[in-house]
C-alpha positions as CSV (number, residue, x, y, z in Angstrom):
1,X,1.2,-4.1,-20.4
2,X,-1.7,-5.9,-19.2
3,X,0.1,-9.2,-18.4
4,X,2.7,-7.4,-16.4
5,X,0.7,-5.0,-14.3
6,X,-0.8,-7.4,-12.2
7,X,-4.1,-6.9,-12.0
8,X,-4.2,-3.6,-14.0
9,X,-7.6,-3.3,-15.9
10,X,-7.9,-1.3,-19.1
11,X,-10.5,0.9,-20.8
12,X,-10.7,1.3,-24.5
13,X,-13.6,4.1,-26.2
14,X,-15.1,2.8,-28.6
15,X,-18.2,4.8,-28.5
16,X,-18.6,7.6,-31.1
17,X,-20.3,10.3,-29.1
18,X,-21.7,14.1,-30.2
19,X,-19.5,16.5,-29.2
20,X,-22.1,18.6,-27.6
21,X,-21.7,15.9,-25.0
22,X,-18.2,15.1,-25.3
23,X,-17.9,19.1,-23.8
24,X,-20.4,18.7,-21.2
25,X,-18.7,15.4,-19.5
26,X,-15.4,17.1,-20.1
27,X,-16.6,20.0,-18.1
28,X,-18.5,17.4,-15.6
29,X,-15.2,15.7,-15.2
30,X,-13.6,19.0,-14.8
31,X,-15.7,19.8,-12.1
32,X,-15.5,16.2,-10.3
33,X,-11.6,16.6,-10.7
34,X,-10.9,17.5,-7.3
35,X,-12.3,16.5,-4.3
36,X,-11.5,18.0,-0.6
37,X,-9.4,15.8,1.6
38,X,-9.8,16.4,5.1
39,X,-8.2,14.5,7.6
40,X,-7.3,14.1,11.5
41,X,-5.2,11.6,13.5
42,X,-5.6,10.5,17.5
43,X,-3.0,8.0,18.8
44,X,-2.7,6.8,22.7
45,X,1.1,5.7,23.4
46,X,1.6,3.0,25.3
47,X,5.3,1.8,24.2
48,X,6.0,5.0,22.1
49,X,6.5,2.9,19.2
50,X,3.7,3.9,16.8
51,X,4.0,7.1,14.3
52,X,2.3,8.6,11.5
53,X,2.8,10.7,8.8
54,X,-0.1,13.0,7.4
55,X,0.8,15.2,4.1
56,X,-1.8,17.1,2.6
57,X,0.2,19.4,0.1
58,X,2.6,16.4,-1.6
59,X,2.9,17.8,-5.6
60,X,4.0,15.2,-8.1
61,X,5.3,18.5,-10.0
62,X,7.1,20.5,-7.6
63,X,6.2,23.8,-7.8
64,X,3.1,23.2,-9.9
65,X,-0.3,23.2,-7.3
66,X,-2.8,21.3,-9.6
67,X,-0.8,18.6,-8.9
68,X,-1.1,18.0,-5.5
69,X,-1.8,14.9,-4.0
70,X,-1.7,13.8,-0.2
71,X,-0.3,11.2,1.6
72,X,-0.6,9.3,5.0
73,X,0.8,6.3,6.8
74,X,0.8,4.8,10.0
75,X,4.2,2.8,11.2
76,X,3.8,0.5,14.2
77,X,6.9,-0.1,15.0
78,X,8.8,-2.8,17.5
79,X,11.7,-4.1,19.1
80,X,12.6,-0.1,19.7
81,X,11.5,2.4,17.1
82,X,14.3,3.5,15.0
83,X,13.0,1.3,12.0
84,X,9.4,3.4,12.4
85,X,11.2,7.0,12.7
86,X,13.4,5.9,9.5
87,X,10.9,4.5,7.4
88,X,8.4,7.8,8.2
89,X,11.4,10.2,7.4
90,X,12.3,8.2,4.2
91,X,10.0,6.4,2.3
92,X,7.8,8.6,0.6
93,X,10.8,10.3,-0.8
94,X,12.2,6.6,-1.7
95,X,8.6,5.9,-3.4
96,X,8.8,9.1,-5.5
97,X,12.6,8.3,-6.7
98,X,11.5,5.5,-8.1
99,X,8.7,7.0,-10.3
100,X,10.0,8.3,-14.1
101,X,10.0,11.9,-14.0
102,X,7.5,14.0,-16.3
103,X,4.7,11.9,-16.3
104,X,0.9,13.1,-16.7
105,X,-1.1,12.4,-14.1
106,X,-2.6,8.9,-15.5
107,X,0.8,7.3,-16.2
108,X,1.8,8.6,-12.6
109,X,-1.1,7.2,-10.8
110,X,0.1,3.6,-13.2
111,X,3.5,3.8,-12.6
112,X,2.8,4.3,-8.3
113,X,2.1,0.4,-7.6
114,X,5.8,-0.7,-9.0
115,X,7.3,2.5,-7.4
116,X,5.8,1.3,-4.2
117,X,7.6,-1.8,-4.2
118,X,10.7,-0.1,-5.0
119,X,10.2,2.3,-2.4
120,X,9.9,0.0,0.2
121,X,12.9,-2.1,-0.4
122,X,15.1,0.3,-0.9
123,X,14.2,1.7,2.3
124,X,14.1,-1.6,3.8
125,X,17.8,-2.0,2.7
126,X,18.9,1.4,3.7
127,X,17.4,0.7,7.5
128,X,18.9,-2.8,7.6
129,X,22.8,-1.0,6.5
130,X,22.9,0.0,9.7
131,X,22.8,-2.5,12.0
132,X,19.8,-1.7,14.4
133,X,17.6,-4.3,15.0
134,X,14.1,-2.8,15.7
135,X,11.4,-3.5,13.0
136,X,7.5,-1.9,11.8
137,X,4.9,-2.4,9.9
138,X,3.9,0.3,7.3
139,X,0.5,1.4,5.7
140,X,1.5,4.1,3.2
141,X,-1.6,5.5,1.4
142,X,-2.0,8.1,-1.5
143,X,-5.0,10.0,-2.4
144,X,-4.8,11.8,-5.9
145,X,-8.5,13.2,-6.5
146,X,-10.8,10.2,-6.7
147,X,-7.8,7.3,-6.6
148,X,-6.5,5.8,-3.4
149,X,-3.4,4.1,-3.8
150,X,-2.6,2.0,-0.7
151,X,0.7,0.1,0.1
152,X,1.2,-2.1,3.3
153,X,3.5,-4.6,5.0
154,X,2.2,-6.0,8.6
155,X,-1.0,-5.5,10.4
156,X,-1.9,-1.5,10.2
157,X,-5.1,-1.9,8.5
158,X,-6.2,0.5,6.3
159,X,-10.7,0.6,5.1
160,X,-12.8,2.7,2.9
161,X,-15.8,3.5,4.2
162,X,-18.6,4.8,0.8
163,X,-22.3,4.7,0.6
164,X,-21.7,1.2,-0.7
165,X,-20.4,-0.3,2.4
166,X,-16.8,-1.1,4.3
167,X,-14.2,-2.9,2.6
168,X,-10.6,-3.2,3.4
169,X,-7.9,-1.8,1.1
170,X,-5.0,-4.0,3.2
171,X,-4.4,-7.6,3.8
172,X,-3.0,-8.5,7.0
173,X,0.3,-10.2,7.1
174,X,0.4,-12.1,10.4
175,X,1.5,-15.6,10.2
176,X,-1.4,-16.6,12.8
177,X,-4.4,-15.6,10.2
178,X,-2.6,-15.7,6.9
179,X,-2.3,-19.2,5.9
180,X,-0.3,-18.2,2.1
181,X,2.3,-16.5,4.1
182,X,2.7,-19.5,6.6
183,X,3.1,-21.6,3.2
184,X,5.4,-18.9,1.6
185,X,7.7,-18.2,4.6
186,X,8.1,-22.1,5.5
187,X,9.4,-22.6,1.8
188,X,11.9,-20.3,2.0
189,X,13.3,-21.9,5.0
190,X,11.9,-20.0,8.1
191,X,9.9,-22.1,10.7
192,X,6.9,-21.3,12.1
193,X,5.4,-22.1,15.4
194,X,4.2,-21.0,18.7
195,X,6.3,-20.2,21.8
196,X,7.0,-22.8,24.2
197,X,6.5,-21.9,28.1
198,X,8.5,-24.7,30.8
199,X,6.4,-27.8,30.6
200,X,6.3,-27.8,26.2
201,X,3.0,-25.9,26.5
202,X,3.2,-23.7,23.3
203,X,1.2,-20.4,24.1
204,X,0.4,-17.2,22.1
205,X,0.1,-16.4,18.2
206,X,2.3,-18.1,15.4
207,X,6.1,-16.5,15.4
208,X,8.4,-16.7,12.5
209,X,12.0,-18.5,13.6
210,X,14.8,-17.0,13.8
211,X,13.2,-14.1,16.0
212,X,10.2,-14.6,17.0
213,X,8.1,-12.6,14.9
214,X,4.4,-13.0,14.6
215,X,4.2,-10.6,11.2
216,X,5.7,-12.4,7.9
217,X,6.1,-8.8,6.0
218,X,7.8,-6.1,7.4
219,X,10.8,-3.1,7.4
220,X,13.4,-3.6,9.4
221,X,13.9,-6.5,11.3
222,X,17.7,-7.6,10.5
223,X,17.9,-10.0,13.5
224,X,15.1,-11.9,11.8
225,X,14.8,-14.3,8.4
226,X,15.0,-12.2,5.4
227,X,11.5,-14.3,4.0
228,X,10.3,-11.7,6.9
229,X,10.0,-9.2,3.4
230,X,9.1,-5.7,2.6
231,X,7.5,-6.4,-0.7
232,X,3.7,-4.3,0.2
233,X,0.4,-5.8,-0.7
234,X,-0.6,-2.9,-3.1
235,X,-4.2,-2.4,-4.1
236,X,-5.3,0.9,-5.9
237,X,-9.3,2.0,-6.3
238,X,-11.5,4.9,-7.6
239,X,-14.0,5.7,-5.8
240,X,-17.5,7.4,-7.1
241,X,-18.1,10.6,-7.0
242,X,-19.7,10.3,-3.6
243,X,-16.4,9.9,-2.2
244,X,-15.5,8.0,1.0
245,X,-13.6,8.3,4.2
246,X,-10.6,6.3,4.6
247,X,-9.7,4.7,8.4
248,X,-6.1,4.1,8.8
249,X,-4.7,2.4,11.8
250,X,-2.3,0.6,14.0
251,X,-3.3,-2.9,15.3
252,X,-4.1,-1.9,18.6
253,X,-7.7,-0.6,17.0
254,X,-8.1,-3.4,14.9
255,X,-7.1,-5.6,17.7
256,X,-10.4,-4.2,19.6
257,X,-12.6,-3.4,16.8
258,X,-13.7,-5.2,13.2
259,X,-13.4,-3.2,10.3
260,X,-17.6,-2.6,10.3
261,X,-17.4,-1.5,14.0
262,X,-14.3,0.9,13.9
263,X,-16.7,2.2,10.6
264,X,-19.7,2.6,12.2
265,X,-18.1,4.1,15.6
266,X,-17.6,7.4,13.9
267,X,-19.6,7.8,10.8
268,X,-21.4,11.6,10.7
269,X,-18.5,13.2,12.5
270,X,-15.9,15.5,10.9
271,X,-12.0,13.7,10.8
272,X,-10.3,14.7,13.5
273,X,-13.8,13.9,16.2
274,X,-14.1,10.5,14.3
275,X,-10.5,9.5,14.8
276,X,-10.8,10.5,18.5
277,X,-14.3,8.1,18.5
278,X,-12.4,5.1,17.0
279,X,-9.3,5.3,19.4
280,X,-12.1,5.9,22.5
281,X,-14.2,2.9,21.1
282,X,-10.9,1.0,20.8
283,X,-9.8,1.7,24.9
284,X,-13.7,1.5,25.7
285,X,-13.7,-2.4,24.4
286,X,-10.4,-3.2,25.4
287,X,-8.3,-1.1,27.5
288,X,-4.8,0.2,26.4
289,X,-2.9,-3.2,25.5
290,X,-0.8,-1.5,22.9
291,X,0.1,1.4,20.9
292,X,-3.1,3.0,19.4
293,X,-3.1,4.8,16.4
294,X,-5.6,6.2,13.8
295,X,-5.7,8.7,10.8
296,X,-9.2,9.3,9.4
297,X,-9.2,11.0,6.1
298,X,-12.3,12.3,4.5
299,X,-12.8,12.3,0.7
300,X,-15.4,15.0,-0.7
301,X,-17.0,16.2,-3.1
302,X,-15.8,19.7,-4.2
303,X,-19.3,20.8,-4.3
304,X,-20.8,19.6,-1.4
305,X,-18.3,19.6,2.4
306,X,-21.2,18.2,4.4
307,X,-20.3,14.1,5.2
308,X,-21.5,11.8,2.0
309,X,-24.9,11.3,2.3
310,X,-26.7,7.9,2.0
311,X,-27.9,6.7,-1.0
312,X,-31.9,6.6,-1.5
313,X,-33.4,3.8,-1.0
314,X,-33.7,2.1,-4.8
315,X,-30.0,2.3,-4.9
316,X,-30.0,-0.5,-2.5
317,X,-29.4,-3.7,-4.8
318,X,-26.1,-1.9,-6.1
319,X,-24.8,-2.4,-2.6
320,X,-23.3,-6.2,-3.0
321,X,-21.5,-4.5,-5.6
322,X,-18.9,-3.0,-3.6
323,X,-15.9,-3.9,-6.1
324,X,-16.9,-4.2,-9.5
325,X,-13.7,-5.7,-11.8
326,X,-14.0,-3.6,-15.2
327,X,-13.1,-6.0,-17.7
328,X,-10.5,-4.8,-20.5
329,X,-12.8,-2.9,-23.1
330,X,-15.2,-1.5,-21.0
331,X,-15.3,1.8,-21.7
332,X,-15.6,5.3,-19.6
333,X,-19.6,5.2,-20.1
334,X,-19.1,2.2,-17.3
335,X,-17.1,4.6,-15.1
336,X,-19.6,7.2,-14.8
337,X,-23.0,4.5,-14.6
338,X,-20.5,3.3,-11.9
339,X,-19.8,6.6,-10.1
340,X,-23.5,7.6,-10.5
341,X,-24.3,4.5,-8.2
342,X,-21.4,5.3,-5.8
343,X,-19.7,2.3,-6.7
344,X,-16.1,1.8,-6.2
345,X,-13.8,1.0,-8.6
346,X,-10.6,-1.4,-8.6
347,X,-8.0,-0.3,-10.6
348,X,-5.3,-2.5,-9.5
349,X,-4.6,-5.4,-6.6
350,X,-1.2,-7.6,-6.4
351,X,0.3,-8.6,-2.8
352,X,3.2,-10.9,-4.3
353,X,6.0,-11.8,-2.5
354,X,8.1,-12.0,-5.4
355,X,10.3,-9.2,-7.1
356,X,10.4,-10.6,-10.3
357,X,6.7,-10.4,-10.4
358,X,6.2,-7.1,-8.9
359,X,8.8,-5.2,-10.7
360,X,7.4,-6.6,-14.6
361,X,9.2,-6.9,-17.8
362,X,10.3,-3.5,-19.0
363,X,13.1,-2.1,-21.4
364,X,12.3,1.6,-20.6
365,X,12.3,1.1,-16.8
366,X,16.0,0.4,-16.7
367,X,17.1,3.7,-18.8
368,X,18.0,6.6,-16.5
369,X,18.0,10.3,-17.1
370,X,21.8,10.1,-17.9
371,X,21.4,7.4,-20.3
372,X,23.0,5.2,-18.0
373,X,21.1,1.9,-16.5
374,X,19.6,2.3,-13.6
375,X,18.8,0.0,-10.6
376,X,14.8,-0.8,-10.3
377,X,14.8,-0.3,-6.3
378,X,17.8,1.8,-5.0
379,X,17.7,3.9,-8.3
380,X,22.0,3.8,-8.5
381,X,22.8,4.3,-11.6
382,X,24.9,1.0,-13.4
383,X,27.0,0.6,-15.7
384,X,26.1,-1.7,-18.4
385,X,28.3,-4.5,-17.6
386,X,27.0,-4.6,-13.8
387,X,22.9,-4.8,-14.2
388,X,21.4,-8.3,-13.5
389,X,18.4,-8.0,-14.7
390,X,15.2,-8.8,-12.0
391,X,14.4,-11.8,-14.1
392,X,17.8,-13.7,-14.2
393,X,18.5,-17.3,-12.9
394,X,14.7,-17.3,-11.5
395,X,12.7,-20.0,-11.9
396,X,9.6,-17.9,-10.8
397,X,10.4,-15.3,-14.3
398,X,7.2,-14.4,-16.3
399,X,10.4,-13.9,-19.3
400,X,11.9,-15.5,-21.5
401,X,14.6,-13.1,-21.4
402,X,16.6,-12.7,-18.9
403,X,18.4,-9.6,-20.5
404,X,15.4,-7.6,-20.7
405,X,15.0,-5.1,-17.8
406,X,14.2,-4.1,-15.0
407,X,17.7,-4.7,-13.6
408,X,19.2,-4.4,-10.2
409,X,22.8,-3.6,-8.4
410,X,24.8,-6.6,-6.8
411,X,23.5,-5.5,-3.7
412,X,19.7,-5.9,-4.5
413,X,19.8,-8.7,-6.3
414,X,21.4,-10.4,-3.1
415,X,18.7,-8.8,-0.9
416,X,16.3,-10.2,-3.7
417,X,17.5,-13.7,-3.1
418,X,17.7,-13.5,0.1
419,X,14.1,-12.6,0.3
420,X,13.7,-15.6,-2.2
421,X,15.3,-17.9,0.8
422,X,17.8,-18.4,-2.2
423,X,20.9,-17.7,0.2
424,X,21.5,-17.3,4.0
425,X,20.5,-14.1,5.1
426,X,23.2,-11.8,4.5
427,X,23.7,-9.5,7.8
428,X,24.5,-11.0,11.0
429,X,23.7,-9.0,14.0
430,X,25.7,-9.6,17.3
């Protein structure tokens, strides 16, 4: 499990404890189960090609309320905005597919960073099937109690904000600033460089040939390379039981304003005020250049609606330890110290490019409800004879096996090779 997870980390109890307290942290637990989400967006359109998607009452049992989880996302879209519109009407449902059904809560909140991937493909391929060329970024986040689970390709940045400081729960994935992706997308065959005005002078950011595209991850975007991938940088985190807000938002914030800034613009105000302050702040230091979008989302403690409050003052050296990596056999004693000192947790980080990698080494994942094999991103259902597994002919395979699952239709396994630079991209548009 470990070694296929990506950066999963594990907890094992070894602690004998009285069951006096055993009852009390069960209750304590109990109690910290759910905190309060509240959220707000603003947006100021320029191009009309930014939207957003802000679902508070999500269940991951239909029917069943103490499972509810929310959901949010911001889609930046460009060249038009069809690929924005159909990734906001389709890809939460496409993530959700792709999870087994009748999972607890746990394996559900595992089992989201390889259903993301999934999600985004599929819907990738389904947007691309017909033919319109437009193209967006995507910064899909879930919050399930304490755990944030974000998923992004492109530059719509996502932050947490805790008693512990600002980090940023995205990487950006424009070829300008993100030198791996320049080295990844000129190995599969694209060519990077900067436009050329009359005279040779090259002028503005680095673009991605064919098309001209300054982002290396994206969905949509047919008339471009196909290294131009949806594969998300996924990254998943607890945070304390302090909790945290969370600013999501298109570039044309973070284009204005650092991570810190955009933070600090709006701290002590309820959601929907802050995400007004950060779109304001944004105009305020540079005027409307672009589409500008931004979803705040507040995550509280059940017991306590007022805005997290600082931390006093001796808690000050935990604050370089904004991430702490919990290594395999720590055990939940670790989780509360952590939470006690409003420290956030990572649970899970992997941003590669490469399906193989992201999808793992699994029999179970290929077995469908009907018995019948399924495919790991568009979740048809194969026949035995017609699964290549993920892992087959690639040089890049953490297995040995290239029979073992997950597998994939003909048609994904194209995409996936495509992706790979491991064919010409498939669909021409006129």
């Amino acid at each position: 499990m470990a070694s296929r997870e990506g950066k999963r980390h594990h907890h094992h109890h070894h602690n004998l404890v009285p069951l006096a307290a055993l009852i009390s942290r069960e209750m304590k637990s109990e109690k910290m189960e759910k905190p309060t989400v509240r959220c707000g967006y603003a947006a100021q359109s320029r191009k009309g090609e930014d939207y957003f998607l802000m679902k508070t009452d999500c269940q991951r049992v239909p029917g069943n309320p103490s499972t509810t989880f929310s959901a949010f996302a911001i889609f930046d879209g460009h060249n038009g905005n069809a690929a924005a519109i159909f990734t906001r009407e389709n890809l939460l449902n496409h993530v959700l597919g792709a999870i087994p059904r009748d999972l607890g809560r746990d394996e559900w909140l595992q089992a989201l960073p390889r259903a993301l991937v999934a999600g985004f493909v599929k819907t990738d391929k389904e947007f691309q099937s017909r033919g319109e060329t437009s193209g967006t970024t995507a910064t899909f986040v879930i919050v399930d109690g304490w755990t944030v689970t974000v998923a992004s390709v492109g530059d719509s940045r996502c932050i947490l904000d805790t008693q512990g400081g600002v980090s940023t729960l995205t990487v950006d994935h424009r070829l300008e600033e993100n030198v791996e992706e320049r080295e990844r997308v000129t190995a599969s065959g694209g060519e990077v460089g900067r436009l050329s005005i009359v005279g040779g002078a090259e002028i503005g950011p680095l673009r991605c040939w064919p098309g001209g595209l300054c982002l290396s991850r994206s969905i949509g975007d047919m008339d471009v390379g196909e290294f131009i991938v949806p594969i998300p940088y996924v990254k998943q985190v607890k945070l304390s039981s302090a909790g945290g807000r969370l600013v999501i938002a298109s570039d044309g914030i973070w284009d204005a304003l650092s991570s810190e800034m955009a933070a600090k613009s709006c701290r002590g105000l309820p959601a929907e005020l802050a995400a007004k302050q950060v779109v304001k702040e944004a105009l305020r230091t540079r005027g409307l250049k672009d589409d500008t979008t931004c979803i705040v989302v507040d995550i509280i403690p059940p017991d306590n609606s007022a805005q997290p409050s600082t931390p006093p003052k001796k808690q000050n050296k935990f604050r370089a330890l904004l991430f702490r990596k919990k290594s395999r056999d720590s055990v939940n004693k670790l989780s509360k110290k952590l939470s006690a000192v409003g420290i956030v947790e990572e649970l899970f980080e992997e941003g590669s490019a490469m399906l193989a990698e992201r999808l793992g080494n699994d029999d179970s994942m290929g077995q469908s409800t009907s018995g019948l094999f399924m495919c790991a991103v568009c979740q048809v259902d194969l026949a035995p004879s017609e699964g290549i597994s993920v892992h087959a002919g690639s040089i890049f395979s953490t297995s040995a096996k290239p029979w073992q699952g997950p597998f994939l239709c003909a048609g994904c396994r194209n995409k996936k090779d495509a992706m790979e630079g491991k064919r010409p991209s498939g669909v021409k548009v006129a």
